[in-house]
C-alpha positions as CSV (number, residue, x, y, z in Angstrom):
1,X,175.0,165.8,106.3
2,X,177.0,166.8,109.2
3,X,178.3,165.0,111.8
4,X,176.3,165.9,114.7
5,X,173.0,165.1,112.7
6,X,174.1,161.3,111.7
7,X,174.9,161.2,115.7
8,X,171.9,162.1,116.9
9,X,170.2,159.2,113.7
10,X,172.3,156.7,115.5
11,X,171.7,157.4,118.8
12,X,168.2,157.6,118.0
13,X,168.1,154.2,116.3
14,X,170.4,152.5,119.5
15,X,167.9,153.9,121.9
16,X,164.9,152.2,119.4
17,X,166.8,148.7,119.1
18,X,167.5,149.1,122.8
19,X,163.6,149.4,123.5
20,X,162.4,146.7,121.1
21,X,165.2,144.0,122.8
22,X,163.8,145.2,125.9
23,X,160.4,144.4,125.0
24,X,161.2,141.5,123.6
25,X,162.8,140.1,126.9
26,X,159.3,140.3,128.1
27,X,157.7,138.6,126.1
28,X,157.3,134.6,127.4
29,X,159.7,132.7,126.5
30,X,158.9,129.4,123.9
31,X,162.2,127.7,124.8
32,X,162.7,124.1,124.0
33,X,161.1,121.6,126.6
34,X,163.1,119.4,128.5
35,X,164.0,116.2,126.6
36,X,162.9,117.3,123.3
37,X,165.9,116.0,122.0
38,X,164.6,112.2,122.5
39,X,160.8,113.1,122.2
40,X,159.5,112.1,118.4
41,X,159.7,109.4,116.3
42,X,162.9,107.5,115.5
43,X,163.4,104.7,113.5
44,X,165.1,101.9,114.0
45,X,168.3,102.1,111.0
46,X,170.0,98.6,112.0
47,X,171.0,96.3,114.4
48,X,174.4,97.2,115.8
49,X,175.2,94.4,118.6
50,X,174.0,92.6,121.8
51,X,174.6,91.3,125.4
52,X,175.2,88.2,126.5
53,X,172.0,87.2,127.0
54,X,168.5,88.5,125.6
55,X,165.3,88.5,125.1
56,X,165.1,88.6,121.7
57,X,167.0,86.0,118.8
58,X,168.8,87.6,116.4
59,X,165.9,87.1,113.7
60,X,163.4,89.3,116.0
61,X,165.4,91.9,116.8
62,X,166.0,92.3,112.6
63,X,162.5,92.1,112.3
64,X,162.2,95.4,114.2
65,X,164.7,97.1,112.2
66,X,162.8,100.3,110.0
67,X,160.2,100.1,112.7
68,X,159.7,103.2,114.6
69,X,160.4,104.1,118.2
70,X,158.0,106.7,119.8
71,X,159.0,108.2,122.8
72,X,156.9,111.0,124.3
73,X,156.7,112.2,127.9
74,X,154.0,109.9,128.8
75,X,154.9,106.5,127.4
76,X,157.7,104.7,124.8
77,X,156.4,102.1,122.5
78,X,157.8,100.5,119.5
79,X,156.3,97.6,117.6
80,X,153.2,97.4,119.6
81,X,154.9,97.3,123.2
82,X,154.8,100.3,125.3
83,X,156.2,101.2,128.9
84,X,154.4,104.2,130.6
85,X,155.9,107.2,132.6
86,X,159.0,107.3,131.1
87,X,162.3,108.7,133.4
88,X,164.1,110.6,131.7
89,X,166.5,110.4,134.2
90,X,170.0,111.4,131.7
91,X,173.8,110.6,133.2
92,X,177.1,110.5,131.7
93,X,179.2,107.2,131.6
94,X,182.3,106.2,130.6
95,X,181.2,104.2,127.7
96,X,183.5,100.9,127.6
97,X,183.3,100.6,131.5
98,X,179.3,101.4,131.4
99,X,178.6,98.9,128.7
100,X,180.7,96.3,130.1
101,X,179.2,96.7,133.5
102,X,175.8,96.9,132.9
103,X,174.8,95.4,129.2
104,X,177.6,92.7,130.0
105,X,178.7,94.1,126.0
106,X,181.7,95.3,124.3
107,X,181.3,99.3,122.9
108,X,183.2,98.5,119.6
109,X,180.5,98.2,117.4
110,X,178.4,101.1,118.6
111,X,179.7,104.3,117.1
112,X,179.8,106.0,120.8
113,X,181.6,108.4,122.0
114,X,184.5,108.0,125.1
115,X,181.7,109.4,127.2
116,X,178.3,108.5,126.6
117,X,174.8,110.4,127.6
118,X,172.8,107.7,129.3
119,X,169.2,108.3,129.1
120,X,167.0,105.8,131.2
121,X,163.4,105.7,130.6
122,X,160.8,103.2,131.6
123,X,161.6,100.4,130.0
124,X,164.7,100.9,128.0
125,X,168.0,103.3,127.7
126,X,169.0,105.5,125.5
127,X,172.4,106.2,124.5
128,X,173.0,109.3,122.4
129,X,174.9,108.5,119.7
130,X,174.9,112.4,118.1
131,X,172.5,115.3,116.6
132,X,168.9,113.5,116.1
133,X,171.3,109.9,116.4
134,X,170.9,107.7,119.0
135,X,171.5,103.6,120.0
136,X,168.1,102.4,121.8
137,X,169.3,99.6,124.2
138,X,165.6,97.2,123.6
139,X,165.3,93.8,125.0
140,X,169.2,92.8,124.9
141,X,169.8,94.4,121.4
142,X,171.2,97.6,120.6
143,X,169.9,99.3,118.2
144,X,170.8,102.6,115.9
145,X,168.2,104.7,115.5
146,X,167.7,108.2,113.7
147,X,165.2,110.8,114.3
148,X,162.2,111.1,111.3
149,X,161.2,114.8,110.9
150,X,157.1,115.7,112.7
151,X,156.1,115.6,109.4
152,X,157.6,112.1,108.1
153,X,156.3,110.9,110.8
154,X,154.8,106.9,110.2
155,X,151.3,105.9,111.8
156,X,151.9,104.2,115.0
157,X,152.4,100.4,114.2
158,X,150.0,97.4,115.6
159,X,152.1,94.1,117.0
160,X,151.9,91.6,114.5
């Protein structure tokens, strides 16, 4: 095969790739939605610390450990108590100063890092901890939490 034949095959197949990125840059794009890294299920893993004051005793907030969080665009709920129109409103905190200021709590026991993605929604914050990892800040209790897969996901629960 000579040379000038394999250039022309490779040219050819450039100017073919070139044409099907270009139509593929076309096509509309399916990108992730905004906050779809807190939209889904998560379930509450442990109880990690608290503020000074609550609204919850140490026995209720483990009662709601392995119960699931559901946050969607629309509304958060967890064990039976939901908060509409969520904010999603997301800023980044120093995360010893933050906590200090505005949970009245030490970070220690939290796993966070130096700077933290503060996520406020209706009725509660989120904290993001990691990849599908987060601490849910619920009623004076922090909270870790870990994302469940669309397909592991548990029926929404009733308040007991």
């Amino acid at each position: 095969m000579s040379i000038s034949r394999i250039s022309t095959k490779l040219r050819a197949r450039l100017i073919a790739m070139s044409f099907a990125i270009a139509a593929m840059s076309l096509l509309p794009a399916h990108g992730a939605e905004p906050n779809d890294d807190l939209s889904g299920h998560w379930k509450l893993t442990k109880v990690l610390d608290s503020s000074h004051i609550t609204a919850l005793d140490d026995k209720g907030a483990a009662r709601l450990v392995g119960k699931t969080l559901v946050i969607s665009k629309n509304k958060i709920s967890l064990a039976g108590e939901s908060c509409a129109d969520p904010e999603f409103e997301r800023h980044y905190e120093d995360t010893v100063r933050y906590l200090r200021e505005e949970a009245h709590a030490a970070s220690g026991r939290l796993g966070l890092p130096s700077v933290v993605t503060v996520v406020d929604l209706a009725c509660t914050e989120a904290l993001i901890k990691g990849y599908n990892r987060i601490v849910v800040y619920w009623k004076g209790f922090f909270f870790d939490a870990v994302k469940l897969q669309p397909d592991v996901a548990p029926p929404l629960q009733t308040r007991r």
